[in-house]
C-alpha positions as CSV (number, residue, x, y, z in Angstrom):
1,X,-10.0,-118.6,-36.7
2,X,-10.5,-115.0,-35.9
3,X,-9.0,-115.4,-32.4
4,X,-5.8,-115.9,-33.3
5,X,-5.5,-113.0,-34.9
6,X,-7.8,-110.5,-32.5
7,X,-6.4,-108.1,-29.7
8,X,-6.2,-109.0,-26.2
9,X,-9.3,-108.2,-24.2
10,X,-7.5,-105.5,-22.1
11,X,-6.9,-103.6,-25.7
12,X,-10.9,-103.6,-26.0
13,X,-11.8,-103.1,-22.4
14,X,-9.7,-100.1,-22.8
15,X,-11.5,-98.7,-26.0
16,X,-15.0,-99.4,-24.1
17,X,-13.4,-97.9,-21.0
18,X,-12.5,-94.4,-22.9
19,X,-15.9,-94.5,-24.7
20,X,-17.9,-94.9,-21.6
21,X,-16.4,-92.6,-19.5
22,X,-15.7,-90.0,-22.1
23,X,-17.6,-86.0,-21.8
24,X,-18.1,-86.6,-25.9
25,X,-18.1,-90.2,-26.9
26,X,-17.4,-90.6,-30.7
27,X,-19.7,-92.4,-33.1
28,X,-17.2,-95.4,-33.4
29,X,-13.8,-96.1,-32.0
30,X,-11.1,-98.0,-33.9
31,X,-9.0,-100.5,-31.4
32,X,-6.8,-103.1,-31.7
33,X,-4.4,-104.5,-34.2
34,X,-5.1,-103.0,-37.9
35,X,-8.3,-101.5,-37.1
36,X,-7.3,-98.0,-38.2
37,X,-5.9,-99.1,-41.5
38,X,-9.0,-101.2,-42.2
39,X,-11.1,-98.1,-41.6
40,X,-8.9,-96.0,-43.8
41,X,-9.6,-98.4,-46.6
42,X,-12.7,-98.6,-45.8
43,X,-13.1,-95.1,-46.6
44,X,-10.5,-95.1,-49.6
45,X,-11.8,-97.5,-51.9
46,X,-15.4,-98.6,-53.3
47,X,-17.3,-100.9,-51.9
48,X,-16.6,-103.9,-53.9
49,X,-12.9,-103.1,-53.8
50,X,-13.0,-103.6,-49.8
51,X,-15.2,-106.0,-49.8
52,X,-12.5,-108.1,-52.3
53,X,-9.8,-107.1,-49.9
54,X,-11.2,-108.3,-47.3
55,X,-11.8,-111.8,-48.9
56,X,-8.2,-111.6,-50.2
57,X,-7.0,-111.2,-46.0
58,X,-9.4,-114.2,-45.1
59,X,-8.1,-116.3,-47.4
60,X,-4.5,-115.4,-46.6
61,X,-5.1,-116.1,-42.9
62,X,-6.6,-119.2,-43.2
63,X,-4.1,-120.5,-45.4
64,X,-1.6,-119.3,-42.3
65,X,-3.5,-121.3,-39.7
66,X,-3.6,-124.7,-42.3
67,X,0.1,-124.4,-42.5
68,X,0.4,-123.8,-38.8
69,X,-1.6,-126.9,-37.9
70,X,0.1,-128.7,-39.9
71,X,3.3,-127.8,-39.0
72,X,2.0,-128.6,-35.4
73,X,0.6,-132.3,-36.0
């Protein structure tokens, strides 16, 4: 499931490039699609808040893929 929504690899190649080869490599690095919202709300709210907002985006994306599949059979 989490494929269809990930980045392409060339988006995380690039982020592992920069960290490698980097004079002062940061702790984490935020790449692809959404990441830097996610860790902004991450910060933001309490843990139990995320953690229900990231259930809530789960369950909306997988009832995306049902309808896609079976839109596609």
């Amino acid at each position: 499931m989490a494929y269809k929504f990930a980045s392409e690899p060339r988006v995380v190649a690039r982020m592992v490039d920069r960290a490698a080869f980097s004079r002062r490599p940061k702790t984490r690095y935020a790449g692809g699609a959404g990441a830097k919202p996610i860790l902004m709300m991450r910060k933001l709210l309490p843990d139990r808040c995320f953690d229900s907002f990231l259930t809530a985006i789960n369950k909306y994306a997988q009832k995306i893929l049902n309808k896609q599949t079976a839109f596609n059979r």
